[in-house]
C-alpha positions as CSV (number, residue, x, y, z in Angstrom):
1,X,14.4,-112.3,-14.7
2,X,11.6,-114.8,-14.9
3,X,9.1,-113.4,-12.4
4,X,9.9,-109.4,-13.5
5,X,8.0,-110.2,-16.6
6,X,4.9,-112.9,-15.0
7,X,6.7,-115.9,-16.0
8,X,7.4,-118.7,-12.9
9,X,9.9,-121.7,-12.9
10,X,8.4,-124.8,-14.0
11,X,11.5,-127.3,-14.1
12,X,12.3,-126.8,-10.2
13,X,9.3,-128.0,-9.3
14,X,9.8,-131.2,-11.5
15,X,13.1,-132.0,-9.4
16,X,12.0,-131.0,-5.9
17,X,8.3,-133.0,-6.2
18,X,10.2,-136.6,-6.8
19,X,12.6,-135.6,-3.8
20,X,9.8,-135.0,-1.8
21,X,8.3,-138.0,-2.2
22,X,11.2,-139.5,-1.9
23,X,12.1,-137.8,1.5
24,X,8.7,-138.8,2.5
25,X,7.4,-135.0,2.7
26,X,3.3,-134.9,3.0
27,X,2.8,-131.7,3.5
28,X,3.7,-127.8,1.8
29,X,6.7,-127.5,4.5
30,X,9.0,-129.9,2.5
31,X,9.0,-127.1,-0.6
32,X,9.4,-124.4,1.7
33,X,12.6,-126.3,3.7
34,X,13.8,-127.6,0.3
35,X,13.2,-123.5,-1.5
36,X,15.1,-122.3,1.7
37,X,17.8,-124.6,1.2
38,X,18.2,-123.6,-1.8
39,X,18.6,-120.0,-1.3
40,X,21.0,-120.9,1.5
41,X,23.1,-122.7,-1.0
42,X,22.8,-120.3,-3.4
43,X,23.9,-117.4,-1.1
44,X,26.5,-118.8,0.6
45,X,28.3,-121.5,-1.2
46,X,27.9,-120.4,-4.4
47,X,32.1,-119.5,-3.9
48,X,32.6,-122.9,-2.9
49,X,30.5,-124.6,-6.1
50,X,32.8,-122.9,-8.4
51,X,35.7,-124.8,-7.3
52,X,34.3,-127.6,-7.9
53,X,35.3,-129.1,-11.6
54,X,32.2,-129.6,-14.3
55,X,33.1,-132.7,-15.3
56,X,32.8,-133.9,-11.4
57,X,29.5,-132.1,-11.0
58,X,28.3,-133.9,-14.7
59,X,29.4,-137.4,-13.3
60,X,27.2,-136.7,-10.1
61,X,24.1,-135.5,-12.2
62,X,24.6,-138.9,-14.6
63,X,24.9,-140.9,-11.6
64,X,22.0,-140.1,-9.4
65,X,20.1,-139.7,-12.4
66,X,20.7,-143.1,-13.4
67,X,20.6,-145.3,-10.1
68,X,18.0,-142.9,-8.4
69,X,15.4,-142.4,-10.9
70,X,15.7,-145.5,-12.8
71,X,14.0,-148.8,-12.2
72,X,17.1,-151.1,-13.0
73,X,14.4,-154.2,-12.8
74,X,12.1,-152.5,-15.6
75,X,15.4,-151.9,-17.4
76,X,16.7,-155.2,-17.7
77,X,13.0,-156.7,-18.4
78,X,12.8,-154.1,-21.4
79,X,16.2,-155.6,-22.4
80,X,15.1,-159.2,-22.1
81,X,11.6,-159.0,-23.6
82,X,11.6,-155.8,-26.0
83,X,15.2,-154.9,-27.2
84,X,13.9,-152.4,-29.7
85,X,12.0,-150.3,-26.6
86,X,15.5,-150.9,-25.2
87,X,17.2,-149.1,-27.8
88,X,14.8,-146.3,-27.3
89,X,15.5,-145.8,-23.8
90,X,18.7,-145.7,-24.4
91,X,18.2,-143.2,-26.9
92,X,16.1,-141.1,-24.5
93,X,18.6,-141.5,-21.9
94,X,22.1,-140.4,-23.6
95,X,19.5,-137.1,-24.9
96,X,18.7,-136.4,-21.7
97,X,22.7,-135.8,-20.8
98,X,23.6,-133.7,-24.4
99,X,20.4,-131.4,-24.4
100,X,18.3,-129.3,-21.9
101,X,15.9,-131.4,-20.4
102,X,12.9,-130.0,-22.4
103,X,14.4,-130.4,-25.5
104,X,15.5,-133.9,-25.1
105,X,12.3,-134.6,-23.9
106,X,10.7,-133.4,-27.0
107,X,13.4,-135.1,-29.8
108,X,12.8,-138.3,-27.4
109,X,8.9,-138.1,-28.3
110,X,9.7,-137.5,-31.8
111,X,11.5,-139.9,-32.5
112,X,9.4,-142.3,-30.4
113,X,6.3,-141.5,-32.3
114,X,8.1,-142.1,-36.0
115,X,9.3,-145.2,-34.5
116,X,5.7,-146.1,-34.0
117,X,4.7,-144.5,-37.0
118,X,7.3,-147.1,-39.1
119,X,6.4,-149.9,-37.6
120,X,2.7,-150.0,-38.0
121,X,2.9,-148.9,-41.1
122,X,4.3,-152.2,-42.6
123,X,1.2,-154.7,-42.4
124,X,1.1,-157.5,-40.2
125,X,-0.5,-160.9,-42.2
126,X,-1.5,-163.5,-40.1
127,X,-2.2,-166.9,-42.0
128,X,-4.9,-168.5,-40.6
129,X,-6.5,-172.5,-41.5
130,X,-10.0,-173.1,-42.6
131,X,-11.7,-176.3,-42.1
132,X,-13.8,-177.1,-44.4
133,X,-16.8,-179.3,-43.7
């Protein structure tokens, strides 16, 4: 219904870039293979998707999302060095699963920028010692 009224898919296009890149695709062919695909899948196995159970299709989603597009390195540094960013990405993450993408997005910003908005709101005194000549 999107394109009847001049509107075109935006969040398609932030799933197929990153599989693109990570596919290795350099030129406009790996869109059209990966919008053909789709259509394909679409078409013809939409019968078969159906069988398959949500909670199996969820577990999939939460999966790949979190060995795929997550650096597990940058994680555990976050966790070492800066538990309260930690916290937040956690936060962001568990949103990400419970709301549409754009609106966890949004509530994750939010909250982000009252986090920062709290904690520099507190002043920071730093004592500092004078020698006197």
């Amino acid at each position: 219904m999107n394109p009847i009224f001049g509107g075109f898919c935006t969040f398609v296009s932030m799933v197929r870039t990153p599989l693109n890149v990570q596919l290795g695709c350099q030129s406009q062919l790996g869109g059209l293979i990966s919008g053909i695909t789709i259509l394909l899948v679409a078409s013809f196995g939409s019968s078969l998707i159906k069988l398959v159970p949500i909670p199996l299709i969820s577990a999939i989603v939460a999966f790949s999302a979190f060995f795929n597009m997550i650096d597990l390195r940058m994680v555990i540094t976050c966790f070492k060095y800066y538990p309260k960013d930690f916290v937040m990405f956690i936060v962001s993450f568990i949103l990400s699963l419970v709301f549409p993408l754009a609106d966890a997005l949004l509530i994750s910003a939010i909250i982000s920028l009252l986090w920062i908005l709290k904690r520099n709101s507190k002043p920071t005194w730093f004592l500092q010692e004078f020698k006197l000549d």
